[in-house]
N, C-alpha and C positions, 0 to 999 in steps of 0.2 A: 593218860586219858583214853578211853575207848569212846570218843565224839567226836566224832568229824561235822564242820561245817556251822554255819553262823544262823540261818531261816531253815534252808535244808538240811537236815540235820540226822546221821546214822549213828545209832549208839548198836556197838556189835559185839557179843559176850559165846562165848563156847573153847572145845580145847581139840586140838585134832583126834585125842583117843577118847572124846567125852563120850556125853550120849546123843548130845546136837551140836549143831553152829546155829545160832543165828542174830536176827536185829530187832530195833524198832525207828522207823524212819519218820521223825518228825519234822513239821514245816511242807510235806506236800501238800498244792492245790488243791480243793475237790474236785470234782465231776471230770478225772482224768479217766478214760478208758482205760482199763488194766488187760495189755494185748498177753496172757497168762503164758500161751506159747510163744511167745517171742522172749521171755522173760526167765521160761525154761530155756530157750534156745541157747541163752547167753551164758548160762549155766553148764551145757552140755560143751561150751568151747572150755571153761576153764578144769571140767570135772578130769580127773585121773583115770589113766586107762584108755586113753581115747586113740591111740594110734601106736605104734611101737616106739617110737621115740620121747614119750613118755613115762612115767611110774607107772607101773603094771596093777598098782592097788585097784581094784575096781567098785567103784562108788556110783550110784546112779544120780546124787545130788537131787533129789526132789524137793522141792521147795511148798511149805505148807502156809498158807496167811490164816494166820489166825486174829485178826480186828484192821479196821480200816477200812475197810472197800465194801460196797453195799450194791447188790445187780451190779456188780462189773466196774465198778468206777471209785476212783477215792472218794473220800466222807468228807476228807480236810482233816480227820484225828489220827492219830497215833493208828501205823502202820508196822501190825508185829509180824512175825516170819521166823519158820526154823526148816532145820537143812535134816536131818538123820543122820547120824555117824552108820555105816551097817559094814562095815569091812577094816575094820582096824586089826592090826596085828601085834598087839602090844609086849608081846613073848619078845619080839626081834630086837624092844631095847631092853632088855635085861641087864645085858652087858656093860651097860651103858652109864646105870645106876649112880655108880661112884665116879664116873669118867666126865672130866670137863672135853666135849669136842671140840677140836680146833675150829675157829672160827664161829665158831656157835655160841648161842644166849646162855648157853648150860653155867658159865665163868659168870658172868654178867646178873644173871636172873637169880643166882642163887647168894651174890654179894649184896643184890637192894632187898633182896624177900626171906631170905633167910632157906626157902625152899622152892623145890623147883618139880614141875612136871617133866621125867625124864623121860617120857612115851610119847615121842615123836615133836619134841621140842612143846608142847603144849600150848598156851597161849601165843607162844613165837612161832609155832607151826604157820608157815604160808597158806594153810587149812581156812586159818581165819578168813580169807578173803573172799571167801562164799561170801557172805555177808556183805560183800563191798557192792563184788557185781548184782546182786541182787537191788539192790539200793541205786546202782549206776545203772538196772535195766531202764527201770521208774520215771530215773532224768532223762535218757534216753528218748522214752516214751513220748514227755512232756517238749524235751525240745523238739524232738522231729515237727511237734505243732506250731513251733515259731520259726522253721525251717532252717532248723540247726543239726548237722548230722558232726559224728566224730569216726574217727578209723585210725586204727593202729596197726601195726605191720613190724614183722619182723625185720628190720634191714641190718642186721649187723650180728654174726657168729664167729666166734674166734678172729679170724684175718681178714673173711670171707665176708664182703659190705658191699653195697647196693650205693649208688651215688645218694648223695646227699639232696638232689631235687626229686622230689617227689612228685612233680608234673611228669615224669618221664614213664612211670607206673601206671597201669590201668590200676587201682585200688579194687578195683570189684572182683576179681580176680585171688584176693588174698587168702578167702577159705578152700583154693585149691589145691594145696600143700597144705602137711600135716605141719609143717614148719613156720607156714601163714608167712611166707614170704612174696610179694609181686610180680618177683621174677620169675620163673622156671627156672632156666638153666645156675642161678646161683640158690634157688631152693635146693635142689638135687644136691649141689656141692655141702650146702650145710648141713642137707639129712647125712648124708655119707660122713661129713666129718664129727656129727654126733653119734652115730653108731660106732665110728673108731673107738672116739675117746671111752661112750658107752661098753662097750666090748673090753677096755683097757681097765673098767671100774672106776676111771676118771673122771669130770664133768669140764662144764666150761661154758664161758661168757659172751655173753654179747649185748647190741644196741637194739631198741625196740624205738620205732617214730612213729607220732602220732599226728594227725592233722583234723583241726577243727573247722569247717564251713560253716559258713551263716550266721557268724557272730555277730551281733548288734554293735553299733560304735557305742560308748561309751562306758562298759563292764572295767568296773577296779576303782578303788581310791589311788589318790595321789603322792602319797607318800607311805604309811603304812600296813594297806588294806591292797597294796598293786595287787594287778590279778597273775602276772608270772610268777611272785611271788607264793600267792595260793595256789597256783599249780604245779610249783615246785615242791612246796610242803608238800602234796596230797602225792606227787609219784616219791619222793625221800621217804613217807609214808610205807612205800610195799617192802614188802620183804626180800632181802637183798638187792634193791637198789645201790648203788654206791655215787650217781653222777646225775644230773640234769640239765640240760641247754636248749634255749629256745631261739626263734632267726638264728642267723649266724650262731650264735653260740660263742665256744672259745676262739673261731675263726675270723678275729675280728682284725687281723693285724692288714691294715687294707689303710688308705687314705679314706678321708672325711669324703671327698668328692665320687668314690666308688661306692661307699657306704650307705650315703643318705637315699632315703627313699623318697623323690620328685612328685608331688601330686600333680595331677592335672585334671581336666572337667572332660568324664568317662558319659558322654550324651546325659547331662545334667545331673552327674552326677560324682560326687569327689573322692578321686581312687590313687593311687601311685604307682607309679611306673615299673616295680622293683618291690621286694616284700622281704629286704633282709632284717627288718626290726621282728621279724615271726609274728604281725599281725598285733602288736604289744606294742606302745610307745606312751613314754611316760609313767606307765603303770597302769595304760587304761585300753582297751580295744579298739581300734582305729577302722573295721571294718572288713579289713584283710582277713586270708588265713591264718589261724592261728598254727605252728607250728614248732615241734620240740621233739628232742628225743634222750631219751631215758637209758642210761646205763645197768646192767644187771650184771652182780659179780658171777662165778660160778657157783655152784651150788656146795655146801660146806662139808655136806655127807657124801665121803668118798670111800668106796668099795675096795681102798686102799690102805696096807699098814703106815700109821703115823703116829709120834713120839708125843704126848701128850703127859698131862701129870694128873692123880686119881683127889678128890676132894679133902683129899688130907694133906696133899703138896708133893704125895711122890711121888716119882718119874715112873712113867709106863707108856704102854703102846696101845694103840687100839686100832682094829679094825670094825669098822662098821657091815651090818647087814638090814635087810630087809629091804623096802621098792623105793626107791627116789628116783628123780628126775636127772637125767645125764646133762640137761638143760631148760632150763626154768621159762625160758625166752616165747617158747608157741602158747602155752597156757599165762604167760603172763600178757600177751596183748589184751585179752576180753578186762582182766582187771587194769589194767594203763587206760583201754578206752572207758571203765566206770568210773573212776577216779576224778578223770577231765572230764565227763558228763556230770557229777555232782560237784565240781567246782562255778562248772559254768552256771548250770538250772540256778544252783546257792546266789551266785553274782547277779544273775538275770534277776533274781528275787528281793535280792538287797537295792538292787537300782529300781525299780519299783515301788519299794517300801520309801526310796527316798522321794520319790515324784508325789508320795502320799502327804508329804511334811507340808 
């Protein structure tokens, strides 16, 4: 499926060495202000080329809206948009052609389709996700109106991890490393240790945390439709993800009496004491922060010889060339926060629809 979402809804088509990316985003509201620079802005965080610790490809991502918006604001109809492809290097997979890459959709894509885009992994290209964030600028947009912000943050590089409370980070702070990490002194460690492995032709992995304010009580169904549920499909969704946990997470190995989260009456109003359920309880929002953090494996394309077999079954070696990312983790926070911004806008929209019954 290229459709995400139930009211809100991105349907996104293009290929990294096409001629575009782009979407159509159905189910937004009308008469939303369309803030066009902020929309670009979001776009210049995920675009390529933007700092050395990134792929060197240089892309300017401009984003074009071609229906929907009328003097600056949605119509409430179908909202189209495309991205430009203008710097592909499609020479660089040549090599590549007959070669299944380790780790890669190349084995995979070419077992269900019968054929495969080998220039620059094609529709599996992490390229796609122009299209996300543009569509996650949108909800962005719309929740900042019902006083809902989202933020993502690098917290986790190789070994190199930021505590797991995120109260102890100024968040505003995050676009001051190229690595969008809160801290300083463990930004600095993770640029250094992505230049090593960078340097080595090697890549590598880390945790990306995300925090939502201002959610309304009551987002999610109760059994099927839970909303950590949808917001774990939409980050399993990005490309190379491999993990997902919200509150606590897998660190749950604690007594019931440490665990549960106590309400009490916050000057007339009903909060709890403790926020290890991640703001999710039941499968529904409880009012809290919402909070989670997303795992990303290392990047598959390694500047290194490895033993691989050619689309006929025999054994060979490949080495990869041309610009990738040493680490997916700084350009992958603007897409983690559009993702959880079109989960939530989508739920905000479906519990509305249901107040309509």
């Amino acid at each position: 499926m290229n459709t995400f979402g139930n009211i809100f809804r991105l349907t996104s088509f293009g290929e990294s060495h096409g001629e575009a990316v782009g979407g159509i985003i159905d189910g937004c509201p009308p008469g939303i202000e369309l803030d066009l620079e902020f929309i670009q802005s979001e776009l210049d965080r995920r675009r390529p080329g933007q700092s050395r610790i990134t792929t060197p490809r240089v892309e300017s991502d401009k984003v074009a809206f071609l229906s929907g918006i009328f003097e600056g604001k949605t119509t409430g109809t179908s909202i189209g948009f495309i991205i430009k492809n203008e710097n592909q290097h499609s020479a660089d997979y040549d090599n590549l052609k007959d070669i299944y890459r380790p780790s890669h959709a190349d084995y995979t894509y070419f077992q269900k389709y019968g054929i495969r885009d080998h220039r620059g992994g094609g529709r599996s290209s992490a390229r796609e996700t122009i299209a996300r964030v543009v569509a996650g600028a949108v909800a962005k947009l719309y929740l900042k109106h019902i006083g809902v912000s989202v933020t993502a943050y690098t917290s986790q590089v190789g070994e190199i991890k930021l505590e797991n409370d995120y109260n102890q980070y100024d968040l505003a702070t995050i676009e001051e490393t190229p690595v969008r990490c809160p801290d300083a002194q463990k930004a600095d460690e993770m640029i250094k240790l992505i230049k090593e492995v960078q340097y080595k032709g090697d890549t590598i992995g880390g945790v990306i945390t995300c925090v939502i304010q201002g959610t309304p009580v009551g987002l999610g169904e109760p059994v099927f439709g839970k909303l950590h549920a949808a917001l774990g499909s939409a980050m399993l969704s990005i490309n190379a993800v491999k993990g997902f946990e919200y509150g606590h997470g897998f660190d749950v190995s604690h007594r019931g009496s440490e665990m549960n989260d106590s309400f009490f009456n916050d000057n007339g109003k009903i909060s709890t004491r403790t926020n290890h359920s991640g703001g999710i309880q039941a499968g529904i929002s409880n009012g809290q922060d919402i909070y989670f953090r997303v795992a990303f494996k290392p990047v598959s394309t390694i500047l290194m010889e490895q033993h691989t077999v050619d689309i006929h079954g025999n054994d060979t070696t490949i080495k990869a060339r041309g610009r990738h990312d040493a680490c997916v983790l700084p350009r992958a926070v603007p897409i983690v926060e559009a993702m959880a911004a079109m989960v939530i806008l989508d739920y905000h929209l479906l519990a509305q629809s249901n107040k309509l019954i």
